[in-house]
PLY file of the C-alpha trace (Angstrom):
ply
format ascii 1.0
element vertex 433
property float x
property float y
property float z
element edge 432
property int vertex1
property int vertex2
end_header
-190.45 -81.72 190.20
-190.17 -84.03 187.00
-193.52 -86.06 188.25
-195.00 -83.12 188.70
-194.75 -82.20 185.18
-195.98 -85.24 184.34
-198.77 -85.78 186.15
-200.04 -82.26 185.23
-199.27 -82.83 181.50
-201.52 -86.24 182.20
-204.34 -84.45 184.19
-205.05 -82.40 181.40
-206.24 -85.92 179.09
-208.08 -87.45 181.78
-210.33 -86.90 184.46
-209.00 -86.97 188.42
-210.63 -90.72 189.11
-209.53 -92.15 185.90
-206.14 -93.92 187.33
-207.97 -95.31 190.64
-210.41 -96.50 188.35
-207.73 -98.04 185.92
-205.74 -99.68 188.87
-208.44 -101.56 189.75
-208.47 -103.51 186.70
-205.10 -105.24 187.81
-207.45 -106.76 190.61
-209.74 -108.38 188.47
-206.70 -109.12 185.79
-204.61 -111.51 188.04
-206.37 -114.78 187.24
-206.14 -114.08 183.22
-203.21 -115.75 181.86
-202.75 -118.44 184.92
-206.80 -119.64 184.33
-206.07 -119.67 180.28
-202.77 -121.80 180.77
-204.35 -124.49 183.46
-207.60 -125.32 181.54
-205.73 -125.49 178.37
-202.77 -127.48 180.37
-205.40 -129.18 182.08
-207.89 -130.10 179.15
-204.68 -131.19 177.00
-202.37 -132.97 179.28
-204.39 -134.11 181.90
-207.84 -135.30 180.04
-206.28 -135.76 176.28
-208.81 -133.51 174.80
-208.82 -133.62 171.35
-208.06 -129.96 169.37
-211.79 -129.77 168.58
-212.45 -130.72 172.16
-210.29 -127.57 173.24
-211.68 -125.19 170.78
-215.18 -125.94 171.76
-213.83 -125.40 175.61
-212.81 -122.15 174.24
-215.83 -121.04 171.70
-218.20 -122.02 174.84
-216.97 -118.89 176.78
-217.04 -116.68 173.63
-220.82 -117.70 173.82
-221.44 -116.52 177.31
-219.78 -113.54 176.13
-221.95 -113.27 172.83
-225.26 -113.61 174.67
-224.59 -110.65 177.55
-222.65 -108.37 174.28
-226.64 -108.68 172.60
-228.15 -106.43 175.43
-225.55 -105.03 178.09
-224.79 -102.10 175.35
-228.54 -100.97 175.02
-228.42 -100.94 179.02
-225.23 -99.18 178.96
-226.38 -96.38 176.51
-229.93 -96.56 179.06
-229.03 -96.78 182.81
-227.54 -94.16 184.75
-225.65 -96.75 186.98
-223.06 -98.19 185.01
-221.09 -98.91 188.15
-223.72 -101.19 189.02
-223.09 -103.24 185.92
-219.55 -103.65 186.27
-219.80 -104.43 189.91
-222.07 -108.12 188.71
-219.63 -108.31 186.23
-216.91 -108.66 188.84
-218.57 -110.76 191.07
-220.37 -113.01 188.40
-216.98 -113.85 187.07
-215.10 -114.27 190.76
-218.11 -117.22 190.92
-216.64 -118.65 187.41
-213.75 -119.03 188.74
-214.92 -121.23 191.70
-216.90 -123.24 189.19
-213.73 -124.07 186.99
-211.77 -125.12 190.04
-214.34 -127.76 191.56
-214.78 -128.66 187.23
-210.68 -129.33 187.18
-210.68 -131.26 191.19
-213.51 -133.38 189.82
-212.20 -133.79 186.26
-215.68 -132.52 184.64
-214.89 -131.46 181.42
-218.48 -130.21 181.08
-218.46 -128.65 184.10
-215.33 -126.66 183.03
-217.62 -125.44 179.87
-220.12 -124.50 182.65
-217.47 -122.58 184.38
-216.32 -120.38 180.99
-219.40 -119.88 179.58
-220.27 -118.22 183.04
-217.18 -116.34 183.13
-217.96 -115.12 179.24
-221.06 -114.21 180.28
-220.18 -111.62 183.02
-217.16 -110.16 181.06
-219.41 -108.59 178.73
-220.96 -107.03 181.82
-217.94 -105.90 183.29
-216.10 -105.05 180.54
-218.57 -102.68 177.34
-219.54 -100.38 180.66
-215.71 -100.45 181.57
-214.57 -99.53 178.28
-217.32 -96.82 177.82
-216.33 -95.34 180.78
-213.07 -94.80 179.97
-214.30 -92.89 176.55
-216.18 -90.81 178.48
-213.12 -89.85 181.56
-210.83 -88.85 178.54
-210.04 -86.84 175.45
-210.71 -87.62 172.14
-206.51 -86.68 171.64
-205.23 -89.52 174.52
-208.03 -92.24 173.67
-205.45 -94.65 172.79
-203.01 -93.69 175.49
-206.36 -94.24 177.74
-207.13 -97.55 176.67
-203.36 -98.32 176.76
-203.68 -97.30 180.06
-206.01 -100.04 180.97
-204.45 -102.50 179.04
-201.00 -101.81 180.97
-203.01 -102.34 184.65
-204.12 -105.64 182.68
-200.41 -107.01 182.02
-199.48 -105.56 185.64
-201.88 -107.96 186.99
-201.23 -110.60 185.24
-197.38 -110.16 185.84
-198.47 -110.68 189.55
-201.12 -113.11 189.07
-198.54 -114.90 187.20
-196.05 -114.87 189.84
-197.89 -116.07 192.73
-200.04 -118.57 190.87
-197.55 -120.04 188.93
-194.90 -120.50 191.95
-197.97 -122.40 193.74
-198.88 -124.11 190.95
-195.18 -125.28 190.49
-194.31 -125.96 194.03
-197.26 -128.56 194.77
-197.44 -129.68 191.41
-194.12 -131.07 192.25
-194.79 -132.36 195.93
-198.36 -133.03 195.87
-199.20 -133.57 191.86
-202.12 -135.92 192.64
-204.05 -133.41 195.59
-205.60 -131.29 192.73
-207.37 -129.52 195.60
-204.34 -127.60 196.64
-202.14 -127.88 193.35
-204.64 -125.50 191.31
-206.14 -123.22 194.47
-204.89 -120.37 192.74
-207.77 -120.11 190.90
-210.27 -120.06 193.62
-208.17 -117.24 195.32
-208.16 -115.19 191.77
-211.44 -115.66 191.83
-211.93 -113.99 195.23
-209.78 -111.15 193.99
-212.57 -110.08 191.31
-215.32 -109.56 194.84
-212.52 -107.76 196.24
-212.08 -105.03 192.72
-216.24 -104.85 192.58
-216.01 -103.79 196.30
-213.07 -101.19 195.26
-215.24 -99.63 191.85
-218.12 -98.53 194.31
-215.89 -96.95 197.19
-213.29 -95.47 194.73
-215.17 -94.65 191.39
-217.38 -91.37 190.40
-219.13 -92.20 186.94
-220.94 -89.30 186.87
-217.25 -87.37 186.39
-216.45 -86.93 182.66
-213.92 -85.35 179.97
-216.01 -82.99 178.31
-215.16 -80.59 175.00
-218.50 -80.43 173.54
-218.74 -83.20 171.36
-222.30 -83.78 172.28
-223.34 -80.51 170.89
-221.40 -81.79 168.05
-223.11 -84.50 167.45
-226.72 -83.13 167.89
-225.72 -80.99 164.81
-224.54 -83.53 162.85
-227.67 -86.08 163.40
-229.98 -82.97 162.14
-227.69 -81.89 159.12
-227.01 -84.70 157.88
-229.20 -85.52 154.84
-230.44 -89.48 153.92
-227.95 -90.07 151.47
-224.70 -89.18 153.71
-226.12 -91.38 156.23
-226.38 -94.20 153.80
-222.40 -93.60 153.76
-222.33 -93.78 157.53
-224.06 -97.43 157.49
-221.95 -98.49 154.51
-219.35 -97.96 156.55
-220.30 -99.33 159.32
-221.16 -102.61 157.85
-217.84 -102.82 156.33
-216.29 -102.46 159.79
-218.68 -105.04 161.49
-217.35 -107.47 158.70
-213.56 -106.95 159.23
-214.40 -106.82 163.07
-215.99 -110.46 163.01
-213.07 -111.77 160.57
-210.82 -110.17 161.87
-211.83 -112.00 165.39
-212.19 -115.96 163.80
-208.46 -115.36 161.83
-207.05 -113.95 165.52
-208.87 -117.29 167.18
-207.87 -119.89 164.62
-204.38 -120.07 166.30
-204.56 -118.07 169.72
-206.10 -121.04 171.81
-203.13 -123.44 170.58
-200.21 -121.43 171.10
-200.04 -122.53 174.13
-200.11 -126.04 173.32
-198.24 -125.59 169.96
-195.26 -124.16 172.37
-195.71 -127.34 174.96
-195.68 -130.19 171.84
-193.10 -128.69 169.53
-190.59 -126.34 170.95
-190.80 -126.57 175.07
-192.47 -129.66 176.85
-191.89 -128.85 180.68
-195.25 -126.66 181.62
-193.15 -124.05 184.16
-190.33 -123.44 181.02
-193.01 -122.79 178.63
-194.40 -120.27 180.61
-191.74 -118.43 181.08
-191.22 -118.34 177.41
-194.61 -117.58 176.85
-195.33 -114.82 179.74
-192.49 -112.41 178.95
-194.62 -111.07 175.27
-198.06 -111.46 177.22
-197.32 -109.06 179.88
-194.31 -107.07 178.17
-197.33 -105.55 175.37
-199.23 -104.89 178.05
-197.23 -102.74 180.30
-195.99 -100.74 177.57
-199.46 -99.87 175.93
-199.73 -96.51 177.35
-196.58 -95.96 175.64
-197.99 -97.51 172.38
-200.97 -95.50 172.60
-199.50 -92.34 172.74
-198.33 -92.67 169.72
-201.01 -94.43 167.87
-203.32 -91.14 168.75
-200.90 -88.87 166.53
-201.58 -91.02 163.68
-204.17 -92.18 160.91
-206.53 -94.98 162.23
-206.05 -96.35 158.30
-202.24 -96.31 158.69
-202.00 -98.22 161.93
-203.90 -100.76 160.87
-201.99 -101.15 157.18
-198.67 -101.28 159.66
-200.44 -103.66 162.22
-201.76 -106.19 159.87
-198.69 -106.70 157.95
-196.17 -106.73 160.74
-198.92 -109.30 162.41
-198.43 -111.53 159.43
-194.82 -111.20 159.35
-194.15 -112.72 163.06
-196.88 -115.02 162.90
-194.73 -116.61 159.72
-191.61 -116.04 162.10
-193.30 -117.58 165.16
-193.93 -120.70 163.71
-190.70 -120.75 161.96
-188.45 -121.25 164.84
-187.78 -124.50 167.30
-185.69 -122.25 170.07
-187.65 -121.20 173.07
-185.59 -118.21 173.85
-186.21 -116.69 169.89
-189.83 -118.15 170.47
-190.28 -115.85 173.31
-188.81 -112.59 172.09
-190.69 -113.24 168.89
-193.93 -113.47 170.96
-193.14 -110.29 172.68
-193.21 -108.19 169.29
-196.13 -110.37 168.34
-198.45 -109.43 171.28
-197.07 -105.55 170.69
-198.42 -105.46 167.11
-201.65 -107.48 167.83
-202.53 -104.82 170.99
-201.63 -101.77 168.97
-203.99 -102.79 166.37
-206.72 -103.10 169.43
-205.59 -100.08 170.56
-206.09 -98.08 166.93
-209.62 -99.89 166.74
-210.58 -98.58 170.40
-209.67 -95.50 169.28
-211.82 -94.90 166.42
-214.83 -97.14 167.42
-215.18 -94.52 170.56
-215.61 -91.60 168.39
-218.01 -92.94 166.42
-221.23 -91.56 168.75
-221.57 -90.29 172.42
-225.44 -91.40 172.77
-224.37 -95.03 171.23
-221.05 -95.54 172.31
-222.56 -98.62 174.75
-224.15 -100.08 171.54
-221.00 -99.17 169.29
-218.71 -101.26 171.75
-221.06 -104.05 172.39
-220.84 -104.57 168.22
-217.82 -104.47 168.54
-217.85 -107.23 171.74
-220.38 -109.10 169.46
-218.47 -108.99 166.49
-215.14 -110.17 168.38
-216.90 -113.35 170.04
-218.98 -114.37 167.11
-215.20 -114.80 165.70
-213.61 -116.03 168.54
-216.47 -118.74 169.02
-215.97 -119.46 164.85
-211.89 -119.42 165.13
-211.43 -121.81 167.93
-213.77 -124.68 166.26
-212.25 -123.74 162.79
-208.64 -123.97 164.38
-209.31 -127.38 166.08
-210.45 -128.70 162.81
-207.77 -127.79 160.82
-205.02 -128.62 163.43
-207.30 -132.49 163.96
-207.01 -132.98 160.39
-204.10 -131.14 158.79
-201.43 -130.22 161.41
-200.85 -128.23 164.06
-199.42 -125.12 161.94
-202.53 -124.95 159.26
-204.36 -122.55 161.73
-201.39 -120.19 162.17
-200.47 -120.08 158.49
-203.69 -119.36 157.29
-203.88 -116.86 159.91
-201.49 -115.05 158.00
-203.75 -114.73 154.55
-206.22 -114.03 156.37
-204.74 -111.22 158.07
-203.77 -109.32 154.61
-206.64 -110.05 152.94
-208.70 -107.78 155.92
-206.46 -104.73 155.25
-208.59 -103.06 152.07
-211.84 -103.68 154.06
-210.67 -102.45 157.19
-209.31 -99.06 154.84
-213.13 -99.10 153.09
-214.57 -99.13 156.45
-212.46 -96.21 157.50
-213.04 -93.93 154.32
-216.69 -94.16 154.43
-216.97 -93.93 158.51
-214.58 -90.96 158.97
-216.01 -87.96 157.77
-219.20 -89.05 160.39
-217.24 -89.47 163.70
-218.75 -87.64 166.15
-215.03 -86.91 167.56
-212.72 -86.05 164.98
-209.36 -86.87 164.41
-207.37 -84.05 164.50
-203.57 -82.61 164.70
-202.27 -83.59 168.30
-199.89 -80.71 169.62
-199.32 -81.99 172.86
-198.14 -84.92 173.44
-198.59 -87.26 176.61
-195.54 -87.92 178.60
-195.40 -90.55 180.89
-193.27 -91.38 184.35
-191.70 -94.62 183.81
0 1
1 2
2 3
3 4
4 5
5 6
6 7
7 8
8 9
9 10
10 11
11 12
12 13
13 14
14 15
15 16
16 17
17 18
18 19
19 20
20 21
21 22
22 23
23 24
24 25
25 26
26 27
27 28
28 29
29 30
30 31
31 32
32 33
33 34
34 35
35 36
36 37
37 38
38 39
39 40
40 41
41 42
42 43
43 44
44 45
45 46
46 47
47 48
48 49
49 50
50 51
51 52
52 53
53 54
54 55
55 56
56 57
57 58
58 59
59 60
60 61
61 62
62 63
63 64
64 65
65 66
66 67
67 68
68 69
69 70
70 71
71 72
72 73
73 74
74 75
75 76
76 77
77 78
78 79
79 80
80 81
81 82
82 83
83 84
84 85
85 86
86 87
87 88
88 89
89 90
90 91
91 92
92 93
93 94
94 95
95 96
96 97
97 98
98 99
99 100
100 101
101 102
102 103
103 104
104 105
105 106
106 107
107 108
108 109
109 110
110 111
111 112
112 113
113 114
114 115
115 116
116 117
117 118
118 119
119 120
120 121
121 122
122 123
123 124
124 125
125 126
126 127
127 128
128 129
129 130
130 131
131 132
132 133
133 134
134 135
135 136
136 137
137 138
138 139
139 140
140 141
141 142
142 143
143 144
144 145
145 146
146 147
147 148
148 149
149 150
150 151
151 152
152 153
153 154
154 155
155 156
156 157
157 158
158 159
159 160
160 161
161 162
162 163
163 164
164 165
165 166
166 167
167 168
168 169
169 170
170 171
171 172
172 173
173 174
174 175
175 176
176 177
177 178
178 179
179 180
180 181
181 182
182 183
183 184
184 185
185 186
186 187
187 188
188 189
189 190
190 191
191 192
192 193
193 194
194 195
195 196
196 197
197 198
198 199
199 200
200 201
201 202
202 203
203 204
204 205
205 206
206 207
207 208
208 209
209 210
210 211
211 212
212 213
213 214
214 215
215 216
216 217
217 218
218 219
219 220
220 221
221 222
222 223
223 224
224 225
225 226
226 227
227 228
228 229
229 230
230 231
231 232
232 233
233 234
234 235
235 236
236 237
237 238
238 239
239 240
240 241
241 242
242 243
243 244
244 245
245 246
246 247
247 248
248 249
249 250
250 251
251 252
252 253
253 254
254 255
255 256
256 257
257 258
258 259
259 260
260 261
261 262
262 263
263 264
264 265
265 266
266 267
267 268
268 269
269 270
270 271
271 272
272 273
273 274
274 275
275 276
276 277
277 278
278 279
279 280
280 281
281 282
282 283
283 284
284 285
285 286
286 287
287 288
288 289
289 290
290 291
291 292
292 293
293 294
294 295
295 296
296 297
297 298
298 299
299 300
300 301
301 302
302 303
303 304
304 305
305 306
306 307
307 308
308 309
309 310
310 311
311 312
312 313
313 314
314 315
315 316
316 317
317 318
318 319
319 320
320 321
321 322
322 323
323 324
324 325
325 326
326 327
327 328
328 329
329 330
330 331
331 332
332 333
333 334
334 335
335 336
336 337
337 338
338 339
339 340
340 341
341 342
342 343
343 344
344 345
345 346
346 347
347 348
348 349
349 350
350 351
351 352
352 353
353 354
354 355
355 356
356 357
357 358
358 359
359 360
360 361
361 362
362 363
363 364
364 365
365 366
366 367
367 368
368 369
369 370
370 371
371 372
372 373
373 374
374 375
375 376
376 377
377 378
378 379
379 380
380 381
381 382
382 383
383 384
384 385
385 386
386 387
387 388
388 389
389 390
390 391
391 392
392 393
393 394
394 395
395 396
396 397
397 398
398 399
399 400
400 401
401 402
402 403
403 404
404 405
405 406
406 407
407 408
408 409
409 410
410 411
411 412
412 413
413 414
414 415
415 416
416 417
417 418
418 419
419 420
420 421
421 422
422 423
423 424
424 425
425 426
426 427
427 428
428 429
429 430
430 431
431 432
């Protein structure tokens, strides 16, 4: 009787697909954190690439990324098959996968740059089509419980991912070290898990089901009413936004691509022990999104990012402060919270900006977050090459604060034009945990 209740309180948010679509995502999720970890393990420990050498390993997939965010939104917004453009995104980046694997059994490091920039490529396909969809099987009231929805099928698959690729990994790595072949095939079989989820989106997936309450009308008024002037508000705004979007993006990627590492060389040196400090606050955030998100869409978009961005700075400070791996990892778990409820606030209000653009509003918004992360990761290695390995997460912290007033400028001006308004949330969404 109790799921009952729930489930009807939930069908009321989102359209009848929306979870099957969701779920998939954990199928195309499962080779996240476990490819991450073994090309920066891999690239560090095994080749002794310099920090610069990593961050360009990074900033190279960013650019894949970059180059498909500069026209996949337009053909979002345009084709009337955006199932078609999330199914090459799944296969384009199963290939990636197989190209990183040969890259790491032949020791290529070039090849491994080859193998990201593919897979950065096709996650803009797969992923501003994804996202849009998701705006448009939901209401405007459980957007961030939506997107917290996706983000919790995310950690679930990584959790499994995790799991099986990490006990593989472990297991030969410790019999076999020197038969690469076998020791990292777990990324060859993730890879054949993103076919399987494209195969999934086209039997499972109606895109041409939405959550409608009329904001299109809404918007058609507002495009004719509005006079020059307000609109010069609108773009004011909007500029303002792009600007704390992109720095926003290089301060998060000055210190995200050497956590890792930082954990491996200063607090925890054996690999498997390191990951299970590190995996609990990955996957932890993740599952409880929806949670997180239910909240966040009861509150103001300005207020959630003044709490984010502080609370960010605060256990970034406390992050780097400690040498235990146990305080390391719950530390890491509020971290992660913090840093996704931000995303989850920025989802939010970057999907209500316009219905007809909402492609081209989220592929700024891809843009804007790889032209950073390309910047961070170079940036990062730099300082880390010539000052020391905390300069990237301490100025991440400056950085961080100094964002807020833009971020609240961006807001003011952008606010009164959202095509979906914010408005008083009665219900709330109730979840079966």
């Amino acid at each position: 009787m109790v799921n009952i209740f729930f489930r009807s309180k939930e069908s009321k948010h989102l359209t009848h697909d929306f979870n099957s679509m969701i779920q998939i995502v954990i199928l195309n999720s499962v080779g996240f954190y476990f490819l991450e970890f073994l090309v920066q393990y891999f690239t560090s420990q095994q080749l002794s690439a310099s920090g610069l050498q990593i961050g360009l390993i990074y900033s190279i997939l960013v650019v894949g990324h970059i180059f498909s965010s500069t026209f996949v939104g337009w053909i979002t917004d345009k084709t009337k098959s955006k199932t078609t453009l999330i199914v090459i995104g799944s296969f384009g980046r199963g290939v990636s996968y197989f190209i990183i694997y040969f890259s790491i059994v032949y020791s290529n490091l070039v090849s491994i740059a080859t193998g990201m920039f593919t897979l950065g490529l096709f996650a803009g396909f797969f992923w501003i089509p994804f996202d849009t969809l998701i705006a448009e099987k939901s209401d405007k009231n459980a957007r961030s419980y939506a997107y917290g929805k996706r983000d919790s099928s995310i950690g679930i698959g990584i959790l499994v991912g995790s799991v099986i690729g990490f006990n593989i990994f472990g297991i030969l790595n410790f019999l076999i070290p020197t038969n690469w072949y076998l020791v990292y095939i777990g990324i060859p079989i993730f890879g054949f898990s993103n076919f399987i989820a494209g195969i999934q989106f086209i039997r499972k997936v109606d895109e041409n089901i939405k959550y409608s309450d009329g904001s299109v009308e809404i918007e058609n008024q507002k495009i004719q009413k509005n006079p020059n002037n307000v609109k010069i508000y609108f773009y004011v705004g909007l500029i303002f936004l792009l600007i704390a979007l992109t720095f926003s993006n290089i301060n998060g990627s000055l210190a995200k691509p050497f956590l890792n590492i930082y954990l491996l060389e200063h607090i925890e040196s054996n690999p498997i022990l390191a990951v299970i400090g590190f995996l609990p606050g990955y996957i932890i955030s993740l599952l409880i999104a929806p949670k997180l998100g239910n909240y966040i869409d009861k509150i103001n978009p300005a207020v959630g990012i003044i709490v984010s961005s502080s609370l960010g700075a605060l256990f970034t400070f406390l992050l780097i402060s400690t040498s235990n791996l146990w305080i390391f990892s719950i530390l890491l778990i509020f971290d992660y919270t913090i840093v996704n409820s931000a995303n989850l606030v920025l989802n939010n209000f970057l999907s209500r900006i316009s219905l007809k653009h909402r492609g081209k509003i989220l592929s700024l918004n891809s843009m804007c977050k790889n032209l950073g992360n390309f910047t961070g990761p170079i940036i990062g290695g730099l300082v880390w090459d010539y000052i020391n390995i905390t300069a990237p997460f301490i100025i991440s912290i400056f950085v961080e604060l100094a964002l807020i007033p833009i971020y609240i400028i961006a807001i003011f001006y952008l606010k009164p034009h959202l095509t979906e308004t914010y408005e008083e949330v009665k219900e709330t969404i109730v979840e079966n945990v």
